[in-house]
N, C-alpha and C positions, 0 to 999 in steps of 0.2 A: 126600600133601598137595601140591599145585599150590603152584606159585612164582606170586608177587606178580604181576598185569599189569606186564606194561612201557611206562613211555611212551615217548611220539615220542626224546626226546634221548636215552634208555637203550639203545630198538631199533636207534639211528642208529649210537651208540658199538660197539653190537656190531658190528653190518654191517662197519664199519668196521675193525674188529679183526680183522675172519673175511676181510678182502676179498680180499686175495690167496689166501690157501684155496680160498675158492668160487669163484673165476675160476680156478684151478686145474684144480679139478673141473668145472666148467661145462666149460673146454677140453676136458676127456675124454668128456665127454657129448656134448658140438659135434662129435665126430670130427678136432679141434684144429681148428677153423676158428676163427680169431681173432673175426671179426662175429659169427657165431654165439652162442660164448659172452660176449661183449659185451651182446647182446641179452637171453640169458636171464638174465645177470648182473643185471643192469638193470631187467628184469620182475618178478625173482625179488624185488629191493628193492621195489619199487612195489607188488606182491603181502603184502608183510609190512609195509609203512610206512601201508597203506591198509586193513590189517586184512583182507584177504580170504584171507590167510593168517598162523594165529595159535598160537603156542607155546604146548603144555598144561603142559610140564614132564615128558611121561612119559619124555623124552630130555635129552641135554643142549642146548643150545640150537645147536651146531654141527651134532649130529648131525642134529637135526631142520630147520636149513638146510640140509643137504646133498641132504636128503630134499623141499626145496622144489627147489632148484634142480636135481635132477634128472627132480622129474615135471615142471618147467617146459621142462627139453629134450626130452621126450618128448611133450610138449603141442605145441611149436612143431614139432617132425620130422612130427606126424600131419598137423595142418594144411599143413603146405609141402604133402608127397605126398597131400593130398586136393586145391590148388589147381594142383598137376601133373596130376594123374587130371582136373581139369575141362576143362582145358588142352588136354588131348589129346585131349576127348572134342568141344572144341568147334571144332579141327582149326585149330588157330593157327599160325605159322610151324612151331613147334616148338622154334624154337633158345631152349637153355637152356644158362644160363654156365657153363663147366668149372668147376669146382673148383680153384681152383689150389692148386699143393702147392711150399713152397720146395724148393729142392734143395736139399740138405746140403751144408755148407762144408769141400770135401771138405782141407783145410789147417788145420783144427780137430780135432784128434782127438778133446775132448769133444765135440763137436756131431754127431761120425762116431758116436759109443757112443749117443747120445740118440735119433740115429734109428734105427741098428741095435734099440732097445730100445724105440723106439715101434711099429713094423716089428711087431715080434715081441708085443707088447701087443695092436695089430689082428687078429692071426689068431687069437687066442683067443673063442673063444664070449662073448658079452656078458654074461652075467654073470659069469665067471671073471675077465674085463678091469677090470669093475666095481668087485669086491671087490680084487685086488690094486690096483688104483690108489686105491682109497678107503685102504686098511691102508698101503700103501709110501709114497705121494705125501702124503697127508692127515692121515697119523697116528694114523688111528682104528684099533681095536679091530674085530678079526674080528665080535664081537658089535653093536658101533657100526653098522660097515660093514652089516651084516647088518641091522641096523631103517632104514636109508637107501635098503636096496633093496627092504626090503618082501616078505623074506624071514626063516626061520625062523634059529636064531645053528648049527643042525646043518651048515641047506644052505650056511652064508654059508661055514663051516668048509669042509666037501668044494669048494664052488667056488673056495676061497684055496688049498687042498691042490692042487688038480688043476691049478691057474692058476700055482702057482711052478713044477709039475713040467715042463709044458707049457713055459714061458717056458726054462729050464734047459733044455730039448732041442733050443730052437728058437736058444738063441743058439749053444748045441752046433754046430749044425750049423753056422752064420754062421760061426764060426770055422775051419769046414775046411778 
């Protein structure tokens, strides 16, 4: 049975209850680029507030935000690198803005573990990155995680398995 439509001050409440969540996750999708997920954050609202993206019920209603705001970062990553790819095909300066990346406060020693442990989340294949940040950071269920990535609940399982193993080796070695 499908849940009731929601209206505008229903879907607003939620948004709003989920927000740090989904900025969250948006950040992981962003590659932590603060605008980035700002952006899709943002889209992802305007996509659900104007109906062009609409809750059936077959999930719960976070999971199936998570599942917006992620094909919304994957939607915005194509188009950048297709107006790169035109960019360079129409032989422009070429300078494109570095990425900047904070340097860790290295007189914080949480801040020292946060990036040690973001470090170590990056060099995991993308979908193993996926699901443990979706299950560790988000709170969702292997299975949850697993319909946010548009994956089967077997595969979500082996990429959460292989993703803690992986992260366990990798800060293994950081520590030696």
């Amino acid at each position: 049975m499908a849940p009731p439509a929601l209206n505008a001050g229903e879907l607003e409440a939620r948004l709003t209850g989920l927000h740090a969540d989904s900025y969250g996750w948006a950040l992981s999708c962003c590659d932590w680029n603060d605008a980035e997920a700002e952006d899709v954050v943002q889209t992802t609202y305007v996509k659900v507030l104007s109906g062009q993206a609409r809750w059936s019920g077959r999930s719960t209603f976070r999971t199936w935000l998570f599942g917006v705001v992620r094909l919304t970062a994957l939607e915005r990553r194509r188009r950048e690198a297709s107006l790169r790819r035109r960019a360079d095909r129409a032989e422009t300066d070429g300078s494109a803005a570095p990425t900047a990346t904070a340097a860790p406060d290295e007189a914080v020693l949480a801040a020292e573990r946060a990036r040690r442990l973001r470090q170590a989340l990056d060099e995991l294949p993308d979908r193993q990155r996926e699901v443990v940040h979706l299950v560790f950071y988000q709170g969702l269920t292997v299975s949850e995680a697993g319909e946010v990535m548009g994956v089967s609940v077997g595969s979500a399982r082996t990429h959460y398995h292989r993703g803690k193993q992986r992260l366990k080796t990798l800060l293994a070695e950081d520590d030696r």
